[in-house]
VOLUM-164742 format. One record per atom (N, C-alpha, C): x, y, z; residue number from 0. Coordinates in nm, 3 decimals. Layout:
N
+---------+---------+---------+-----+
!       u !       v !       w !  nr !
+---------+---------+---------+-----+
!       X !       Y !       Z ! NUM !
...
+---------+---------+---------+-----+
! end
This chain:
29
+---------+---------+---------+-----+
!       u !       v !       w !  nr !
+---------+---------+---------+-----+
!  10.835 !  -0.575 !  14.628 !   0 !
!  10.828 !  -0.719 !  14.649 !   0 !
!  10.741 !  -0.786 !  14.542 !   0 !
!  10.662 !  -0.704 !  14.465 !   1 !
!  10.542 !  -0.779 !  14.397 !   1 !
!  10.635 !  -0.840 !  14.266 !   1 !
!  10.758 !  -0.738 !  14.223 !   2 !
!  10.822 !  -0.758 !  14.129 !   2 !
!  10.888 !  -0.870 !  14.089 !   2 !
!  10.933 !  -0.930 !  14.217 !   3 !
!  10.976 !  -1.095 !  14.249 !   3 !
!  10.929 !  -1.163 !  14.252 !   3 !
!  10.785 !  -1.139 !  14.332 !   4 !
!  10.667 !  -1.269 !  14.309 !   4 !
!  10.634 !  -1.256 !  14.177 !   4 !
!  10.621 !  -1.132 !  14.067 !   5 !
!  10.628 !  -1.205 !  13.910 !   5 !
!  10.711 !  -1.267 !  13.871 !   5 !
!  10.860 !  -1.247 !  13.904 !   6 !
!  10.933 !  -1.286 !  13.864 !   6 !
!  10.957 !  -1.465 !  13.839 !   6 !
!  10.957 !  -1.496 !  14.011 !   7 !
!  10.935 !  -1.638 !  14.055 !   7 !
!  10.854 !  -1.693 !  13.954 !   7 !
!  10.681 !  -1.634 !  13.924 !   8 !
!  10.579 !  -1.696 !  13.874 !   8 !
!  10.584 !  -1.742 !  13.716 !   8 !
!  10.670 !  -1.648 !  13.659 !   9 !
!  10.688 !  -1.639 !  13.550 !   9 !
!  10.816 !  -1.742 !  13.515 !   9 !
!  10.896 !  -1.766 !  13.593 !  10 !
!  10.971 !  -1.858 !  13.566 !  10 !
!  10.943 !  -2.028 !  13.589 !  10 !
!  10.817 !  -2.010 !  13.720 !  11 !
!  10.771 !  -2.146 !  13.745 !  11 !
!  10.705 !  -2.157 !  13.620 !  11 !
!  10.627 !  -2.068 !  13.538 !  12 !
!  10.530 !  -2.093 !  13.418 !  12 !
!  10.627 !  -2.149 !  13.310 !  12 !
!  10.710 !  -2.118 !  13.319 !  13 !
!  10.826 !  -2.140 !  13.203 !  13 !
!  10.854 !  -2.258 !  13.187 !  13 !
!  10.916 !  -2.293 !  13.318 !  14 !
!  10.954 !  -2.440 !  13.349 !  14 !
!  10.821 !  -2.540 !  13.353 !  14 !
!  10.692 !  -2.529 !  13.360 !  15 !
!  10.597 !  -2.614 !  13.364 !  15 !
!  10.582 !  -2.606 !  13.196 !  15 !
!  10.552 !  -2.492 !  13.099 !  16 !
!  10.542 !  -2.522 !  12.962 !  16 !
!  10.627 !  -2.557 !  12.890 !  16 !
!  10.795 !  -2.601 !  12.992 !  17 !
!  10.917 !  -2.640 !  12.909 !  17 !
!  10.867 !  -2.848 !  12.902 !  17 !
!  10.848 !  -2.881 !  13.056 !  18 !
!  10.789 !  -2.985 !  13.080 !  18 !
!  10.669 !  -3.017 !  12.970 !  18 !
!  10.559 !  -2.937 !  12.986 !  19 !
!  10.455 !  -2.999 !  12.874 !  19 !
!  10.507 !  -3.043 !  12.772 !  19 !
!  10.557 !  -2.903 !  12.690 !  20 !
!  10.618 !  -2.941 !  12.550 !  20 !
!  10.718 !  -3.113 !  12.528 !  20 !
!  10.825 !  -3.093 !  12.659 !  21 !
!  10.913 !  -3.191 !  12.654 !  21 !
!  10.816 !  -3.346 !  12.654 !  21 !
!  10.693 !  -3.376 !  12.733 !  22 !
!  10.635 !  -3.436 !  12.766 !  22 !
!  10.584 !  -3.466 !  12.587 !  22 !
!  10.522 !  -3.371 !  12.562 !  23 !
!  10.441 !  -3.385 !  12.419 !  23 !
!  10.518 !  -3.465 !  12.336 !  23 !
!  10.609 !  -3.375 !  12.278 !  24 !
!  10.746 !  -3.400 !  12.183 !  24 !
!  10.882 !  -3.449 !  12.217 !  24 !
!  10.894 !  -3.570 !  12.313 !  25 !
!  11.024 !  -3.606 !  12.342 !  25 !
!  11.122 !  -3.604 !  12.228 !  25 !
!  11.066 !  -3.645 !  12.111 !  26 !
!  11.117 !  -3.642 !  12.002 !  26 !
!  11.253 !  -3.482 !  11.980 !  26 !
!  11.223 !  -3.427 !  12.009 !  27 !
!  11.273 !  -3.259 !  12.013 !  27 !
!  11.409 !  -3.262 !  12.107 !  27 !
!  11.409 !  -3.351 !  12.229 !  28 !
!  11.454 !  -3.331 !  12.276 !  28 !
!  11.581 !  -3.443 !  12.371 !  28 !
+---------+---------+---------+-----+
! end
């Protein structure tokens, strides 16, 4: 089970530093 809760975490991290970036540099996107 722990393997999923990385899994989940690692994808919420993803999606929050896809947001920053997008936030930063709309320009990009």
């Amino acid at each position: 089970m722990s393997w999923l809760y990385l899994l989940s975490g690692g994808v919420a991290c993803a999606i929050f530093a896809y947001l920053l970036v997008a936030l930063f540099y709309p320009e990009k996107f």
